[in-house]
C-alpha positions in Angstrom: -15.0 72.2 91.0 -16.7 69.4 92.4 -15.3 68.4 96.9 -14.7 64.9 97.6 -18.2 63.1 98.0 -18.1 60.9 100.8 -21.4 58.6 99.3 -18.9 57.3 96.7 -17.4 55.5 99.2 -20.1 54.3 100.8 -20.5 50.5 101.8 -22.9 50.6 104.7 -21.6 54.2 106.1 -25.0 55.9 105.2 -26.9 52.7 107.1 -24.8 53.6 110.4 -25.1 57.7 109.8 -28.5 57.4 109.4 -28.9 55.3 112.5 -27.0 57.1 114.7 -28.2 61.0 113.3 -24.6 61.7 112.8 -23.9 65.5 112.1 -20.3 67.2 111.1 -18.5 68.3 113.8 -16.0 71.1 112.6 -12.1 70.9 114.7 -10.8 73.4 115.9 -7.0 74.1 115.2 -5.8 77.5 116.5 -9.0 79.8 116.9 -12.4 80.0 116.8 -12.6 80.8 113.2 -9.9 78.3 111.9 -10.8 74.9 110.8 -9.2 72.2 109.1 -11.0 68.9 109.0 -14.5 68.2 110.0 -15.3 65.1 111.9 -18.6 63.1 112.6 -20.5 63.5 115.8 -23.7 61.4 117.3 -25.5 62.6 120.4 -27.9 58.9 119.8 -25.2 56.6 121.1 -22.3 56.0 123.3 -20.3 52.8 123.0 -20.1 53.4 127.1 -22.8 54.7 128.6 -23.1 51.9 131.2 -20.6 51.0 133.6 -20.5 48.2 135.8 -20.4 49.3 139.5 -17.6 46.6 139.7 -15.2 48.6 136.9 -13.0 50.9 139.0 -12.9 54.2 137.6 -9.9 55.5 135.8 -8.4 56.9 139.4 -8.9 53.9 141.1 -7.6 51.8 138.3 -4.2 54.0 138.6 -4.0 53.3 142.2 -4.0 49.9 142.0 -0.5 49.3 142.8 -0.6 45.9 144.4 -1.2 44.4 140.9 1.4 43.9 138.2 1.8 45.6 134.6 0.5 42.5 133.3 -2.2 41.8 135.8 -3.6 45.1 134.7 -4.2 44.4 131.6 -5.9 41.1 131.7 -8.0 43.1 134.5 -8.7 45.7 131.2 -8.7 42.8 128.8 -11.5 41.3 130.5 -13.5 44.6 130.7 -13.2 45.9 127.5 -14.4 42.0 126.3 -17.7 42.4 128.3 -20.9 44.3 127.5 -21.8 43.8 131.1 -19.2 45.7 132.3 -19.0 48.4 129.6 -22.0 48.7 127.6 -23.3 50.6 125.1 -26.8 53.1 124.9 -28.3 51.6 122.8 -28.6 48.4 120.1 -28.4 48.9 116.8 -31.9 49.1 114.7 -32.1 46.8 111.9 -30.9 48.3 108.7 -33.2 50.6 106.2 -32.6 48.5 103.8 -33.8 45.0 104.7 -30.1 43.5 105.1 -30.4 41.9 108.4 -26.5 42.0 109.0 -25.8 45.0 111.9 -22.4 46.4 112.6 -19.7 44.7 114.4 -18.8 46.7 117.6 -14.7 45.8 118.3 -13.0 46.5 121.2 -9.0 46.6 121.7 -7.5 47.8 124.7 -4.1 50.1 123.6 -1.4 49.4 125.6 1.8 52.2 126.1 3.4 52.2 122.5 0.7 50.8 120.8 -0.5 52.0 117.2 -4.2 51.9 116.3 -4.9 52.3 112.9 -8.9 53.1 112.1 -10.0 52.4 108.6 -11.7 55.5 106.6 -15.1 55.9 107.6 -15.2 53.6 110.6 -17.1 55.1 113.7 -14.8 54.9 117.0 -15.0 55.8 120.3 -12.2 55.6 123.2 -12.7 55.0 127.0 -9.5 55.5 129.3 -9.7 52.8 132.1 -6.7 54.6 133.5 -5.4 58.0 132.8 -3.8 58.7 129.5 -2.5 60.7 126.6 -3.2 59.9 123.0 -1.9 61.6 120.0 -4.1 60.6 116.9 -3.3 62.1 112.9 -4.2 61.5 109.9 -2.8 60.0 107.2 -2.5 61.5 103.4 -0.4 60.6 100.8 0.2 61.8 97.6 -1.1 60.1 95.1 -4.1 58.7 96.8 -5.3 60.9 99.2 -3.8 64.6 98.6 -7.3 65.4 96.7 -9.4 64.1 98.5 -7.7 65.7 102.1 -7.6 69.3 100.4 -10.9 69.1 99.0 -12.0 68.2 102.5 -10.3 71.0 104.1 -11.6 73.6 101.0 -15.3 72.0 101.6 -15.2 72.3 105.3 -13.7 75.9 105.7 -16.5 76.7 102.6 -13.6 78.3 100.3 -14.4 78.2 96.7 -12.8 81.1 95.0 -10.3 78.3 93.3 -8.7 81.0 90.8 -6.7 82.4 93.9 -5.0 79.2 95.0 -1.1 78.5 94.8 -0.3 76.5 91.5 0.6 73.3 94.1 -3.2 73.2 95.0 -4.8 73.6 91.6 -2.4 71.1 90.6 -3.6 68.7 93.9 -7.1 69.5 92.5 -6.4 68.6 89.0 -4.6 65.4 90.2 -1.4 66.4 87.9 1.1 67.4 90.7 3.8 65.5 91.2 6.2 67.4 94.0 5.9 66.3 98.2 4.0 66.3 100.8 5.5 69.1 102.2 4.6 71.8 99.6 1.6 70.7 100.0 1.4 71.4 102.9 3.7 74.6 103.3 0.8 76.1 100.3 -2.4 75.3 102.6 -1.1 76.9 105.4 -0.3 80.1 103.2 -4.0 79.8 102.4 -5.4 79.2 105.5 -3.1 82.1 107.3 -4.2 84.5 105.0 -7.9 84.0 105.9 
């Protein structure tokens, strides 16, 4: 049984991997031995690795109590719009394969109650002008994604004895299951607690 091959989708990822030497970096989830997803890592570049001596750092920004809710954020606005305030390590090579288009670099600045959503594949990175909390997840439904996540998960904790899985997860893998989200999930953590 074949894992979800992320060069199917592919659409200028590979151009960016291979630029930035990208390698998987495995998350952790409850121990040092458990892992569930595998993300990607590159040590080449940082979307931040200059900061203007003029952007206060995330304690000062907090302090700044003279200046309204709305102040702050066209203070952070401005910032985030600026390369010469933030910048990153380096600029991007041209691409391997003669294409002289180069990746966009966007920038939004999350306010309290704000939702991000970041497209499949997409390389992010976050800078906290202030302190903060995020919560991220990851999204998987059914019919579309349910494969491809467990295949992911299967690939990444290098399980392949197949025969031994619940009859929800050879069903996933054969895309003919047709029951929630939930059993899904309720089987992999059965599988994954039993490692």
């Amino acid at each position: 049984m074949k894992g979800f091959d992320r060069k199917e989708l592919e659409s200028g990822v590979s151009f960016v991997d291979k630029a930035l030497e990208s390698y998987r970096l495995p998350s952790v989830a409850w121990d040092d031995d458990t892992y569930l997803s595998s993300g990607w890592q590159s040590d080449k570049m940082s979307l931040y690795s200059f900061r203007s001596e003029d952007v206060p750092s995330a304690e000062e920004f907090a302090m700044l109590e003279e200046k309204s809710p709305e102040q702050k954020i066209s203070d952070m606005n401005a910032i985030a719009l600026s390369l010469d305030k933030l910048a990153p390590s380096l600029d991007f090579p041209a691409r391997f394969d003669g294409n002289d288009d180069t990746p966009t670099i966007w920038t939004v600045v999350q306010k309290p109650g704000d939702l991000l959503v970041i497209p499949a594949f997409w390389w992010h990175q976050t800078y906290a002008l202030e302190p903060s909390v995020a919560i991220a997840s990851q999204r998987c439904g059914n019919e579309r994604d349910a494969k491809r996540v467990v295949s992911h998960i299967f690939d990444t904790i290098g399980l392949d004895n197949y025969d031994e899985l619940p009859s929800v997860l050879k069903e996933v893998m054969d895309d003919s299951y047709t029951g929630t989200q939930k059993d899904i999930a309720s089987a992999l953590f059965e599988v994954l607690s039993s490692m």
